[in-house]
N, C-alpha and C positions, 0 to 999 in steps of 0.2 A: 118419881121421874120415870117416864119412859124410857125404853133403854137409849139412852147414848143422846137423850133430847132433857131439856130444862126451859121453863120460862119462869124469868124473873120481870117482874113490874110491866107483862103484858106483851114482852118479848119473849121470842122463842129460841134457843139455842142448841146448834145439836155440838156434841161433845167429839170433838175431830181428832187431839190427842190429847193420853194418857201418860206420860211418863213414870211411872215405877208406881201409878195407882194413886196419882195425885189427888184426883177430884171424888172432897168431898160436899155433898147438896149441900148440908146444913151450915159448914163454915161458909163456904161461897152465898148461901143467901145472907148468912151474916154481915158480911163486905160488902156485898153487893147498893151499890147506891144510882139514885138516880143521874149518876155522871157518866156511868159507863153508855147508859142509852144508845146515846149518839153514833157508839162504835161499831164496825161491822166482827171485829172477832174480840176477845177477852180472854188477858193473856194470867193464868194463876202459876204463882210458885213459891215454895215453904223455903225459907232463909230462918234460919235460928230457930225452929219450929212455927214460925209467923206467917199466916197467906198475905202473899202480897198482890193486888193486882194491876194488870194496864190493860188499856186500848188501845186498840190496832186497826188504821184502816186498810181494805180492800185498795189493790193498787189504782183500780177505778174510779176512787173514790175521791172527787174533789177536794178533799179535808187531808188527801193524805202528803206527808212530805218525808222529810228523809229520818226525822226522828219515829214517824209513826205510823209506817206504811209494814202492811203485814210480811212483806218482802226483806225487810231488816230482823226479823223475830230470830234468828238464828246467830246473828251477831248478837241484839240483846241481851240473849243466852248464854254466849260466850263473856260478853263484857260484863253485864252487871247481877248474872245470878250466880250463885253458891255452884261451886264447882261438884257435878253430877246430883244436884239439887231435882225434889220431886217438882213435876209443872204439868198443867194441862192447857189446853185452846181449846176454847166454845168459837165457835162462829154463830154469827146471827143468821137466822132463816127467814129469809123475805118472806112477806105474806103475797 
């Protein structure tokens, strides 16, 4: 990986946050499926030592609504991850 960049399945991602040294390549290529595609950013974070991940659209972005618009990621946080839990955000890098 380049620094702070990844591409999985032909996408590219640069790595925007780190929280306490969340992201690692090899589990995230592990997860990684062709569902996330679709998303402009991709949301990881370890619950019970587990990655879990979501997608996130861009508030731009026609697809997006109140469950999954990149603009709610901070509540997400609050509500459904492990309280001071590791997490990072890839965002997608348009070509």
């Amino acid at each position: 990986m380049k620094k702070g960049y990844i591409t999985l399945e032909n996408n590219n991602y640069e790595l925007v946050r780190n929280y306490k040294d969340a992201f690692y390549e090899e589990e995230v290529r592990a997860r990684y499926t062709d569902y996330f595609q679709d998303y402009d950013y991709i949301f990881g974070d370890y619950s019970y030592d587990k990655l879990r991940l979501k997608g996130f659209y861009d508030k731009k972005n026609r697809k997006a609504n109140a469950i999954n618009s990149i603009e709610r990621l901070d509540s997400y946080i609050l509500e459904y991850c492990s309280y001071e839990c590791r997490y990072f955000l890839l965002k997608l890098v348009k070509k």
